[in-house]
C-alpha positions as CSV (number, residue, x, y, z in Angstrom):
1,X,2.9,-17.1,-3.9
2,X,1.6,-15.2,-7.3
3,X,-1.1,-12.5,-6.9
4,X,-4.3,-12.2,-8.8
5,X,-4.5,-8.6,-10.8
6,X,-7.2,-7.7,-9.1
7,X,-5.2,-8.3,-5.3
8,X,-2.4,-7.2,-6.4
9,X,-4.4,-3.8,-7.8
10,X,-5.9,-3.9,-3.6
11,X,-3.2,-3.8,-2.0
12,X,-1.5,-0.9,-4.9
13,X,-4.6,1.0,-3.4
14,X,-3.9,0.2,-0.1
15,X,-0.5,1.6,-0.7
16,X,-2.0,4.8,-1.9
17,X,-4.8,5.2,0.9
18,X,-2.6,4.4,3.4
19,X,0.5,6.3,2.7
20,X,1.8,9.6,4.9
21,X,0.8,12.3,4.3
22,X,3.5,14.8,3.1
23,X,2.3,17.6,5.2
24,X,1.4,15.9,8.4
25,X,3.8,13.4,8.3
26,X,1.0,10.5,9.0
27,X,-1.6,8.4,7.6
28,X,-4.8,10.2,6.6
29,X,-6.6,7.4,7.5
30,X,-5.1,5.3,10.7
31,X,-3.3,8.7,11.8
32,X,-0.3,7.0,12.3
33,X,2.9,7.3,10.6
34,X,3.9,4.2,8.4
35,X,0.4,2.7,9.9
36,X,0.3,-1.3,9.9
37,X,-2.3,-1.5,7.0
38,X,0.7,0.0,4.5
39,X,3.1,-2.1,5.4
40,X,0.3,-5.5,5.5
41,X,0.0,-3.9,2.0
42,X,3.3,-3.5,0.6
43,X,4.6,-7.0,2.2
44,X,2.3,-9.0,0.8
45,X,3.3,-7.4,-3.1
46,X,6.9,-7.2,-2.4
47,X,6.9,-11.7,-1.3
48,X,4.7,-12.0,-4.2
49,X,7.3,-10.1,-6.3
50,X,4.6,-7.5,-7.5
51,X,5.7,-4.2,-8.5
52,X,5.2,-1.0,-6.1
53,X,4.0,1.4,-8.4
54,X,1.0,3.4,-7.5
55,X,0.0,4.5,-10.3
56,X,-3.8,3.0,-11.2
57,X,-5.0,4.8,-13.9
């Protein structure tokens, strides 16, 4: 099922919120590596065929 912008722009934020840390190796915010709230994220993009990118400038 097709995204509106603006979801599909929530969930790219999710994405970026929620991804590990490079250092630590976890989530900044759940503290959990590859925490649930990333992957609620990217799921629902990828089945709506939305594109990954994080960029949101």
């Amino acid at each position: 099922m097709p995204l509106t912008p603006e979801l599909a722009d929530h969930y790219r934020r999710m994405l970026r919120v929620h991804a590990d840390d490079p250092v630590t190796g976890t989530c900044p915010v759940c503290r959990r590596s590859r925490c649930e709230d990333f992957h609620f994220a990217r799921t629902q993009l990828v089945c709506a065929g939305e594109r990954l990118d994080l960029d949101l400038s």
